[in-house]
C-alpha positions as CSV (number, residue, x, y, z in Angstrom):
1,X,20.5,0.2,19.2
2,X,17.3,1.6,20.9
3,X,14.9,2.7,18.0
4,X,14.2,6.5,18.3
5,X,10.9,7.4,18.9
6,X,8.0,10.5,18.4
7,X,7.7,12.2,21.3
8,X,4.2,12.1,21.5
9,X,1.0,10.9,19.6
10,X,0.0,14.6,18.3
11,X,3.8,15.2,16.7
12,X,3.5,12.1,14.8
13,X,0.4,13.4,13.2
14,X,1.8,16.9,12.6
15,X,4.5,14.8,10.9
16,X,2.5,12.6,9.1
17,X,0.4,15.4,7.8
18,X,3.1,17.4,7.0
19,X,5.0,14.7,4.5
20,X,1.4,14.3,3.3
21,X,0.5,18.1,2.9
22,X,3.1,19.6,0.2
23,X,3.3,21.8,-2.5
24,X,1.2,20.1,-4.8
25,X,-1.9,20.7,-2.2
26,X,-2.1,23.9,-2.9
27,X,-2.1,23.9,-7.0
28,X,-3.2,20.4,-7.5
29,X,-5.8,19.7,-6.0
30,X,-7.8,22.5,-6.6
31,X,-7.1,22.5,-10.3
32,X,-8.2,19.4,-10.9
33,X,-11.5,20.3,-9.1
34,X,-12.1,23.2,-10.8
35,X,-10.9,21.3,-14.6
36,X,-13.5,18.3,-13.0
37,X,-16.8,19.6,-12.5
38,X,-16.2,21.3,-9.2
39,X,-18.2,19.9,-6.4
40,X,-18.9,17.3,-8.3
41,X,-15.2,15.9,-8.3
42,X,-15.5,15.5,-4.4
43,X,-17.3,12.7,-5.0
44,X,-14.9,10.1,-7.0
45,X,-12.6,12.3,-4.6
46,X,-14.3,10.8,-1.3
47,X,-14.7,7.2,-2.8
48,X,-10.8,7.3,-3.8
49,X,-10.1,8.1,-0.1
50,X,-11.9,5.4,1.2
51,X,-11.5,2.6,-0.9
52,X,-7.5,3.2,-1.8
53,X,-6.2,6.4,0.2
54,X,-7.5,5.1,4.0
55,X,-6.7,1.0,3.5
56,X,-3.4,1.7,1.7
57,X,-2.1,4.4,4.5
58,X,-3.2,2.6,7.2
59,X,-1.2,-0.5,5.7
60,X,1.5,1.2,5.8
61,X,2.0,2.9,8.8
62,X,0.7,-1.1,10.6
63,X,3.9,-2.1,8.6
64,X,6.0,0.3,10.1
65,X,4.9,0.5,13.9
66,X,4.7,-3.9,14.0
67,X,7.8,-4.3,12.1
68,X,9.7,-1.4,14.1
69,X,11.4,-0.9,11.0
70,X,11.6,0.9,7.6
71,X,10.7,-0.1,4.3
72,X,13.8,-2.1,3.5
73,X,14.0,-4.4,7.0
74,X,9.9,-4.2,6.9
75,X,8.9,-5.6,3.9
76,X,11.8,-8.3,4.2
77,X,10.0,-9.7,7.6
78,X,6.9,-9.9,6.0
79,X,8.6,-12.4,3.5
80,X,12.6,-12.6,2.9
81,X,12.3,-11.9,-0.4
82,X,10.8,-8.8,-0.4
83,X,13.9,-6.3,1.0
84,X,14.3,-5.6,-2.8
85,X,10.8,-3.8,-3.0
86,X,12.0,-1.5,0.2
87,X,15.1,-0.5,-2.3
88,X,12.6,0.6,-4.9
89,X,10.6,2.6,-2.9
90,X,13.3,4.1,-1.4
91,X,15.3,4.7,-4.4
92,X,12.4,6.3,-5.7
93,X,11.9,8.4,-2.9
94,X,15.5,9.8,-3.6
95,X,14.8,10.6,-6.8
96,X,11.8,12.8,-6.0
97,X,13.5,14.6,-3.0
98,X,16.3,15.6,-5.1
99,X,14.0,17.7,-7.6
100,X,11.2,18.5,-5.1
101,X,14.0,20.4,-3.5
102,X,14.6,22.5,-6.2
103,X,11.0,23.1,-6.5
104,X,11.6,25.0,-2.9
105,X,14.8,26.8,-4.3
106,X,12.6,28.1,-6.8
107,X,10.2,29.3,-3.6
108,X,12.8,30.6,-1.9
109,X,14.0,33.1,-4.7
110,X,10.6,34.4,-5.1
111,X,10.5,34.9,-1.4
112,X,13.2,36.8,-1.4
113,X,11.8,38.7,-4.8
114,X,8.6,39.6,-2.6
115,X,10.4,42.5,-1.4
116,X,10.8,44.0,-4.5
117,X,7.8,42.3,-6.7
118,X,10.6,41.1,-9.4
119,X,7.4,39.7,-11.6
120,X,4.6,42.5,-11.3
121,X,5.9,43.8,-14.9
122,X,5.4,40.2,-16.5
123,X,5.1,37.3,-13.9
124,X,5.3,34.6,-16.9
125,X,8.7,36.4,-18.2
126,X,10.6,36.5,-14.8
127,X,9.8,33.0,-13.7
128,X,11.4,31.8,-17.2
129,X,13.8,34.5,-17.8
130,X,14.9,35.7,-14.6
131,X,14.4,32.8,-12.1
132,X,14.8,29.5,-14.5
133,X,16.9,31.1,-17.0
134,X,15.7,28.9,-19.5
135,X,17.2,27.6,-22.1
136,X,15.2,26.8,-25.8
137,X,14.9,23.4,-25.2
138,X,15.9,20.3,-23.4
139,X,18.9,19.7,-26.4
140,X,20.3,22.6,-25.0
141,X,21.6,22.3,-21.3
142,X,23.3,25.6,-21.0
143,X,25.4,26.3,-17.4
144,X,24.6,26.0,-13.8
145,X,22.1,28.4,-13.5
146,X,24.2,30.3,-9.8
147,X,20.7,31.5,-8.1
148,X,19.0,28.5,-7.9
149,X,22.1,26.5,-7.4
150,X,22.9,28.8,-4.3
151,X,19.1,28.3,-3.4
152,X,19.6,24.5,-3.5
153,X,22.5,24.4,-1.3
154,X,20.6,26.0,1.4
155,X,17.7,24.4,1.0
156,X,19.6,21.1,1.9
157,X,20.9,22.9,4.7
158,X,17.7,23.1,6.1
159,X,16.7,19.6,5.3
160,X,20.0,18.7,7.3
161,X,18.8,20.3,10.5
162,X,15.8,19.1,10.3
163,X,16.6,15.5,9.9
164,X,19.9,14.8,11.8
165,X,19.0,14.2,14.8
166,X,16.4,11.9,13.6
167,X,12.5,11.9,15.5
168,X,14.2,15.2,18.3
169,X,14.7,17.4,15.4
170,X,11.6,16.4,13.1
171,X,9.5,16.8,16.3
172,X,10.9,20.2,17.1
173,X,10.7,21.7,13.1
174,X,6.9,19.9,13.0
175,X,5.4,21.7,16.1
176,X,5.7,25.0,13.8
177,X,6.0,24.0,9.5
178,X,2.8,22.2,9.5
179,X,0.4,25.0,11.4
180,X,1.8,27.9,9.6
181,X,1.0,27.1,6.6
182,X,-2.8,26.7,7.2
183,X,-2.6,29.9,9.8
184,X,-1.1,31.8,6.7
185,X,-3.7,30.1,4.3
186,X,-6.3,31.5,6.8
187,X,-4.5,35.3,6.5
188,X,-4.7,34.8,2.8
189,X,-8.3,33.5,2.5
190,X,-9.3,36.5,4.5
191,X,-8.2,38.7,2.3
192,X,-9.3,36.9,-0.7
193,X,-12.6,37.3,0.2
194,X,-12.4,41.1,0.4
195,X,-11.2,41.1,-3.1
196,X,-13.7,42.1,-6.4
197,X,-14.7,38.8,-8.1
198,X,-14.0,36.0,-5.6
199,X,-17.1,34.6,-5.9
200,X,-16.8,33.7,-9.3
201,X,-13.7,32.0,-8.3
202,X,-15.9,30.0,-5.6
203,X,-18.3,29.4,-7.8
204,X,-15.9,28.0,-10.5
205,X,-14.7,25.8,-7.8
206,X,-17.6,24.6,-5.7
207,X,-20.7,24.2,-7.9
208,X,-21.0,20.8,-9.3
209,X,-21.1,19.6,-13.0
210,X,-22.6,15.9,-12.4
211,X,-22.3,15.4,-16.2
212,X,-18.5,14.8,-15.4
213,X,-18.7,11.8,-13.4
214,X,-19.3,10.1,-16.5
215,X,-15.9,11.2,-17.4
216,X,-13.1,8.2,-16.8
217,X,-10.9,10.7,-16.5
218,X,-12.4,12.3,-13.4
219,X,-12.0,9.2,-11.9
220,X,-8.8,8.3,-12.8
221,X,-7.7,11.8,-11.4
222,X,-9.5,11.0,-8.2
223,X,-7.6,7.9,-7.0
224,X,-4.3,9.7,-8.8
225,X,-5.0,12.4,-6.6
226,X,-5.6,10.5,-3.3
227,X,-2.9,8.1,-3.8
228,X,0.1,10.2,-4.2
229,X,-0.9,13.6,-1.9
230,X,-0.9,10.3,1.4
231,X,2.8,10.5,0.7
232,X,2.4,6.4,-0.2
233,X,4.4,4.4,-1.5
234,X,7.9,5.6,-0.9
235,X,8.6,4.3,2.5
236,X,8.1,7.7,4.2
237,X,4.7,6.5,6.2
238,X,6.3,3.5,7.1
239,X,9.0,4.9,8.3
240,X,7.3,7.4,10.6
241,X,4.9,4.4,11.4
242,X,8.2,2.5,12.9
243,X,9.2,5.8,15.6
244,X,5.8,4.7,17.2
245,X,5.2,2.2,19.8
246,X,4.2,-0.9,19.1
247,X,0.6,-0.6,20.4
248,X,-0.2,2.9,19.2
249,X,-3.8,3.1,17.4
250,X,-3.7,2.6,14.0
251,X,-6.9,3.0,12.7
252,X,-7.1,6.3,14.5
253,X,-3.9,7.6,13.6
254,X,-4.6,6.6,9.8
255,X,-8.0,8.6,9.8
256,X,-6.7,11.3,11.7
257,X,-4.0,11.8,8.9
258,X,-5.9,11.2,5.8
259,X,-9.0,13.4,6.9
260,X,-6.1,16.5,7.6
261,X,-4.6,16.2,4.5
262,X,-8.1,16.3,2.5
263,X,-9.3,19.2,4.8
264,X,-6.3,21.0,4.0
265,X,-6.6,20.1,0.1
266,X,-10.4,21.4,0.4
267,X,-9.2,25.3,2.2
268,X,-6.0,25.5,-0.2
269,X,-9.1,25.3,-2.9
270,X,-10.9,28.3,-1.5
271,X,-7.6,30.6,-1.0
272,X,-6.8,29.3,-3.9
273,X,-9.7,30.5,-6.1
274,X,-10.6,33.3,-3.8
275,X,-7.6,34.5,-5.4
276,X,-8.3,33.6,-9.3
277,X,-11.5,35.1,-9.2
278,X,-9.9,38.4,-8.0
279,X,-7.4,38.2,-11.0
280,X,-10.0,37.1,-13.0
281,X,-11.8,40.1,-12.8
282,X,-9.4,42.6,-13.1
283,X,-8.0,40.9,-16.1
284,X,-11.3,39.8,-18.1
285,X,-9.9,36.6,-17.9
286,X,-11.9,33.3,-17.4
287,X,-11.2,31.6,-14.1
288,X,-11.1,28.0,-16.0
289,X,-7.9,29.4,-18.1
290,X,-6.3,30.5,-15.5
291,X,-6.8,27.1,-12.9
292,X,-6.0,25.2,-15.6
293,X,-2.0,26.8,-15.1
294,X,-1.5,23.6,-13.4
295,X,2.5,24.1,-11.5
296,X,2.3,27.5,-12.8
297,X,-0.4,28.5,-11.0
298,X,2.0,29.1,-7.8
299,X,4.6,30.1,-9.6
300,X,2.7,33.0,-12.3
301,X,-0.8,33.0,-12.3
302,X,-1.1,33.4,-8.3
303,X,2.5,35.8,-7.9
304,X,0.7,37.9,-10.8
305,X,-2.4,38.1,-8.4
306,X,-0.8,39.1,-5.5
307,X,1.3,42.0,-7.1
308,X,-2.6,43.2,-7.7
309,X,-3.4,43.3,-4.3
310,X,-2.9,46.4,-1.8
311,X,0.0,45.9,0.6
312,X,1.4,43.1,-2.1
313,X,5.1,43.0,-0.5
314,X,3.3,41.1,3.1
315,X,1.0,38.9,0.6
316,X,3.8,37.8,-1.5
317,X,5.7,37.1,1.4
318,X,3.0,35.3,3.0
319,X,2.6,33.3,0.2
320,X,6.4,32.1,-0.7
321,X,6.4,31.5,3.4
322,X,3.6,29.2,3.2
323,X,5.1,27.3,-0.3
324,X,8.3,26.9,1.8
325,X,6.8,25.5,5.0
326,X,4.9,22.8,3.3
327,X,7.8,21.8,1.3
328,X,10.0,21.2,3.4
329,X,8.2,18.7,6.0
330,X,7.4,16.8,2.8
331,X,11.6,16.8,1.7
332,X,12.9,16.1,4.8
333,X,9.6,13.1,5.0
334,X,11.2,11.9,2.0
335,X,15.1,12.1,3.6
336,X,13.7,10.2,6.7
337,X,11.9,7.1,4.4
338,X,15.9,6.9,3.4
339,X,17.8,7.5,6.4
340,X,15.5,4.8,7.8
341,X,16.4,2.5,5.1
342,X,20.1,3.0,5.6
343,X,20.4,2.9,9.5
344,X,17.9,-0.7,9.5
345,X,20.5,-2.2,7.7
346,X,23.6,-0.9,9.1
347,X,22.3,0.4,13.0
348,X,25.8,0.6,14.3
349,X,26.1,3.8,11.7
350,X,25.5,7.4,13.0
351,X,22.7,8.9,12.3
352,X,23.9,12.5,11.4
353,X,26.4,11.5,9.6
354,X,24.0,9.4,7.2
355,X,21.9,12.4,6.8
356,X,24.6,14.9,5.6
357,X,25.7,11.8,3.4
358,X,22.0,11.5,1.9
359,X,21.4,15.0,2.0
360,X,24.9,15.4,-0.2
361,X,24.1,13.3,-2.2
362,X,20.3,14.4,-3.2
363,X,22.1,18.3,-3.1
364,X,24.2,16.4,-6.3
365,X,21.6,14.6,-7.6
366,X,19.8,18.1,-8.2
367,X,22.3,20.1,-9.8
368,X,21.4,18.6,-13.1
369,X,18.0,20.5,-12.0
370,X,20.0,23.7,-11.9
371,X,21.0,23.9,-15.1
372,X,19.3,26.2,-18.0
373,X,17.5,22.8,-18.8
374,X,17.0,21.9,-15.5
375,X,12.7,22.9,-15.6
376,X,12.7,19.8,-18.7
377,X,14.9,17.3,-16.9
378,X,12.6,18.1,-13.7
379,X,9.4,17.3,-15.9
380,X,10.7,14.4,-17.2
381,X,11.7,12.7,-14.0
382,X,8.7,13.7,-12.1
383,X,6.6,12.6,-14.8
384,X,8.0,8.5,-14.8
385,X,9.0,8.1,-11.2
386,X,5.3,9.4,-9.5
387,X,3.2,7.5,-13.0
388,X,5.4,4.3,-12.5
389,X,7.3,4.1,-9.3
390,X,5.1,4.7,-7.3
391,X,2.0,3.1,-8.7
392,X,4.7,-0.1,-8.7
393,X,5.5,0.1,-5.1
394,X,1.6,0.5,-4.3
395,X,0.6,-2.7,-6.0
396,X,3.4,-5.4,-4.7
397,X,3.4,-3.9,-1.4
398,X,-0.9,-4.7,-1.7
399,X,0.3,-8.0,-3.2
400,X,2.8,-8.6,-0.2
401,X,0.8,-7.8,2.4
402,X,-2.3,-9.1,1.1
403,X,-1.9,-12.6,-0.4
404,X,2.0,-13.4,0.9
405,X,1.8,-12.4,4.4
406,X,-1.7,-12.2,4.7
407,X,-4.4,-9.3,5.0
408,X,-6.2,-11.5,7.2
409,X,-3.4,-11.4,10.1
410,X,-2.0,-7.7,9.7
411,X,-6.0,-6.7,10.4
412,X,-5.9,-8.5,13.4
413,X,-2.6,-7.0,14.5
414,X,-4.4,-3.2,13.7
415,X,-7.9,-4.2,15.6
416,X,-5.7,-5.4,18.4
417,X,-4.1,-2.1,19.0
418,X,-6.8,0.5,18.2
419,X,-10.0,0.9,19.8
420,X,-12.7,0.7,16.8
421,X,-11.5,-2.0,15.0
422,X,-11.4,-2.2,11.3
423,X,-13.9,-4.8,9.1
424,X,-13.2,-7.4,6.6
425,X,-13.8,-4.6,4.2
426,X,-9.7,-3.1,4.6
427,X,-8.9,-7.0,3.4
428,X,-10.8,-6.7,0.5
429,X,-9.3,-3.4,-0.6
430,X,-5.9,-4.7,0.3
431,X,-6.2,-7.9,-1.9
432,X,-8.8,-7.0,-4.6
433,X,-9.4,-3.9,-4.7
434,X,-6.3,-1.6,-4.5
435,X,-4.1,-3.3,-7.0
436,X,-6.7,-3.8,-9.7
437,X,-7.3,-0.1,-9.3
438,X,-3.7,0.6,-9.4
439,X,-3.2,-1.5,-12.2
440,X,-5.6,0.3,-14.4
441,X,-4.1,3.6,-13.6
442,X,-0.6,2.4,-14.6
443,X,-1.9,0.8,-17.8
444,X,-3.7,4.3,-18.9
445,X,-0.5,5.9,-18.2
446,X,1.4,3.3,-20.2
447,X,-1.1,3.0,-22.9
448,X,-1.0,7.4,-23.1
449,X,2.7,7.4,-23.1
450,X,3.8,4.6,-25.3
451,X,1.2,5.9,-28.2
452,X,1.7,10.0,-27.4
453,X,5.0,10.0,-25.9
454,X,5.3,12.7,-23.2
455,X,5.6,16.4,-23.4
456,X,7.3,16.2,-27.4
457,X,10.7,15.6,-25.8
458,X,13.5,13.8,-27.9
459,X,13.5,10.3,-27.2
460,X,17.2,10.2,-26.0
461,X,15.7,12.7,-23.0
462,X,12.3,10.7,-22.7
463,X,14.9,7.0,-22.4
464,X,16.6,9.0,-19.0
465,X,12.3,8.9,-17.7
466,X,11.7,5.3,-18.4
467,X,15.5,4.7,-16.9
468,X,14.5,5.9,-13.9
469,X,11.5,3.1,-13.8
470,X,13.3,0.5,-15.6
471,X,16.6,0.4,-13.9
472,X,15.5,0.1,-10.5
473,X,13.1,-2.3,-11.1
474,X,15.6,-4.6,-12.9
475,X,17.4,-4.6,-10.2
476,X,15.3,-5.3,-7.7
477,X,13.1,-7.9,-9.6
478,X,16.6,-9.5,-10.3
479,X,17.3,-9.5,-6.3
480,X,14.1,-10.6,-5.7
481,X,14.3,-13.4,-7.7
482,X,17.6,-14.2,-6.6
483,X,16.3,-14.2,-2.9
484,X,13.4,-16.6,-3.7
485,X,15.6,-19.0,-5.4
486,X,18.1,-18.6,-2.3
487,X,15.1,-18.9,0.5
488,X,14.0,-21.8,-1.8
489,X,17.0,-23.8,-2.1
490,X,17.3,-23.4,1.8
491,X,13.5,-24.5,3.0
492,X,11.9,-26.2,0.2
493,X,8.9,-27.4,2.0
494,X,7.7,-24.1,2.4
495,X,7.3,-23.3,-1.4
């Protein structure tokens, strides 16, 4: 079967950019500049992108455009073994669509709220009590919670329609999802700045506090940051590497990406606080209290803002427009990673029919998401699978590339297809540098959550987390092990 490809070089970086900008661009990043010291965090920000962000992304979409292939049939011709490490990343990008989808069902009901500002009496009260319909705690699941359920279900429809017919249909939903949201940004910005107070929000945000770059924590944020808003790690960027051809330029196409995704990051933080300042103002509140909201900045601090404003029906909707847009080219990125995984190993199988089957099956997945409890299961799972799974995926796949099949050779392959070729330096931070940095970040996490387990949950909910790490893995170190023996039994001279 003839391998599907983008229809041209600028829709693979509006799709690239688009799995890479998402949700958390526009709460996450600028929180964690504001919490660490402001300007001052673009500068473990910068050295994250360079030394782990660029090398890492640009490994990953070389694996996909010389391989032709997704993660699964990918890393198993870079060494035979390896096809189990594909079914991690791709079982763990599964995992995440399913909730991250819900996330968007949760934007799409205050979209549709806009018209009638449902939170301007108490924004905190209607996302628990009228969107979520929370239950008291995790212990107590409660029934499917009909709105959001209902919200789901068409939110998968849309993933659908923009995945079935593969590259066609992902080209055709990019050309518009991934400039709206930064045209509507720009309509939101411009009237943040006409708002009392946004200056303090600025100032909150942009001038630096170099005491905090003594702070490990800074830096451990930094590289946190940088590795999981490149979409790495999950087999979407290889995946979208393997619809380009063969010679495409690499090192062009990975900077052109990466530098996007942090530009975008960098105006979400000025709408962002233009914003806070405003509400800041108005409500004597300090803008540090209200950054530090975290998820719940763009679901009650920043809805709470906007009913402020003048004309707030056309702000809201702005706003819940722009959450949905970059949502769902980082969903259906995610949908992509899989159906690539699935058609590689059976290509005889239809495309659309594989996406309504994965796009079923991650609607089912989520209804445990829709549930009264569904906010805690949701915090649980995205908690373990980004923290583990991913950090997981990012070290074997440097460890694959960079010691089994060689850094050495796959920077040749990239400096033969791009014009400015890349140094010696990309080898270093694919065999040395990149997994002992991603190593330490997984050992702080484990180190925090094995002596302060997470959130106060009960550890029957917590074991469902660390089954979502420790399953997977089993299984695939147990094929992996079981394809070494195989491969060594077969050619023992090579071992």
């Amino acid at each position: 079967m003839t391998r599907q490809k983008w229809s041209s070089r600028t829709i693979f970086i509006l799709a690239a950019v688009g799995s890479a900008v998402g949700l958390g661009n526009v709460w996450r990043f600028p929180y964690l500049a504001g919490k660490y010291g402001g300007g001052a965090f673009l500068v473990p920000y910068a050295i994250a992108l360079i030394a782990v962000g660029i090398p890492l992304l640009m490994l990953e979409f070389a694996v996909g455009q010389k391989m032709q292939q997704g993660a699964i049939a990918s890393y198993k011709k870079l060494h035979p073994a390896f096809s189990a490490l594909g079914i991690f990343a791709v079982f763990s990008a599964f995992i995440i669509v399913s909730y991250y989808a819900v996330v968007m069902a949760w934007s799409l009901l205050y979209l549709l709220a806009s018209f009638r500002l449902g939170w301007s009496e108490d924004a905190s009260a209607f996302f628990y009590g009228e969107v979520l319909q929370i239950s008291e705690n995790i212990n107590t699941i409660g029934g499917i919670n009909w709105p959001v359920f209902i919200a789901l279900l068409l939110v998968w429809i849309a993933i659908y329609f923009c995945v079935w017919k593969g590259t066609k249909s992902v080209g055709n939903v990019v050309a518009y999802t991934v400039p709206l949201p930064v045209i509507l940004m720009a309509i939101l910005l411009i009237r943040g700045i006409t708002l009392p107070g946004f200056l303090n929000g600025w100032q909150f945000y942009l001038i630096p506090n170099w005491q905090q770059l003594i702070n490990p924590e800074v830096w451990t944020a930094a590289f946190s940051q940088i590795f999981f808003t490149l979409s790495l790690a999950f087999g979407t960027m290889i995946a979208y590497g393997s619809y380009k051809n063969s010679d495409d330029d690499i090192v062009a196409d990975t900077w052109t990406t990466a530098l996007l995704n942090s530009g975008i990051s960098l105006f979400s933080g000025f709408v962002v606080f233009a914003v806070l300042g405003y509400l800041a103002t108005i409500k004597d509140t300090p803008v540090p209290e209200l950054a530090a909201s975290g998820p719940g900045l763009a679901f009650i601090i920043f809805p709470e803002a906007l009913s402020q404003m003048p004309l707030a029906p056309i702000f809201s909707l702005l706003f819940f427009i722009m959450l949905l847009t970059l949502g769902i080219d980082s969903a259906f990125s995610l949908v992509e990673a899989i159906n690539a995984g699935i058609l590689d190993l059976r290509s005889d199988w239809d495309l659309a029919k594989v996406s309504l089957f994965v796009c079923s099956f991650g609607f089912i997945a989520g209804i445990i998401y829709t549930t009264k409890a569904g906010l805690y299961f949701l915090d649980i799972a995205d908690r373990f699978v980004l923290n583990y799974n991913g950090l997981l995926t990012g070290i074997f796949q440097a460890i694959l590339v960079g010691w089994i099949y060689g850094a050495e050779k796959m920077r040749r392959y990239i400096n033969e297809v791009s014009d400015r070729p890349v140094g010696k330096w990309w080898n270093i931070a694919i065999k040395y540098l990149i997994p002992i940095v991603l190593t330490a970040l997984l050992a702080t996490q484990l180190t925090r959550d094995l002596t302060s387990p997470y959130g106060q949950y009960p550890a029957w909910a917590l074991s469902l987390g660390w089954a979502c790490v420790i399953v997977p893995l089993t299984i695939c170190a147990a094929l992996l092990l079981k394809n070494w023996q195989k491969l060594r039994r077969r050619s023992p001279q090579t071992f």
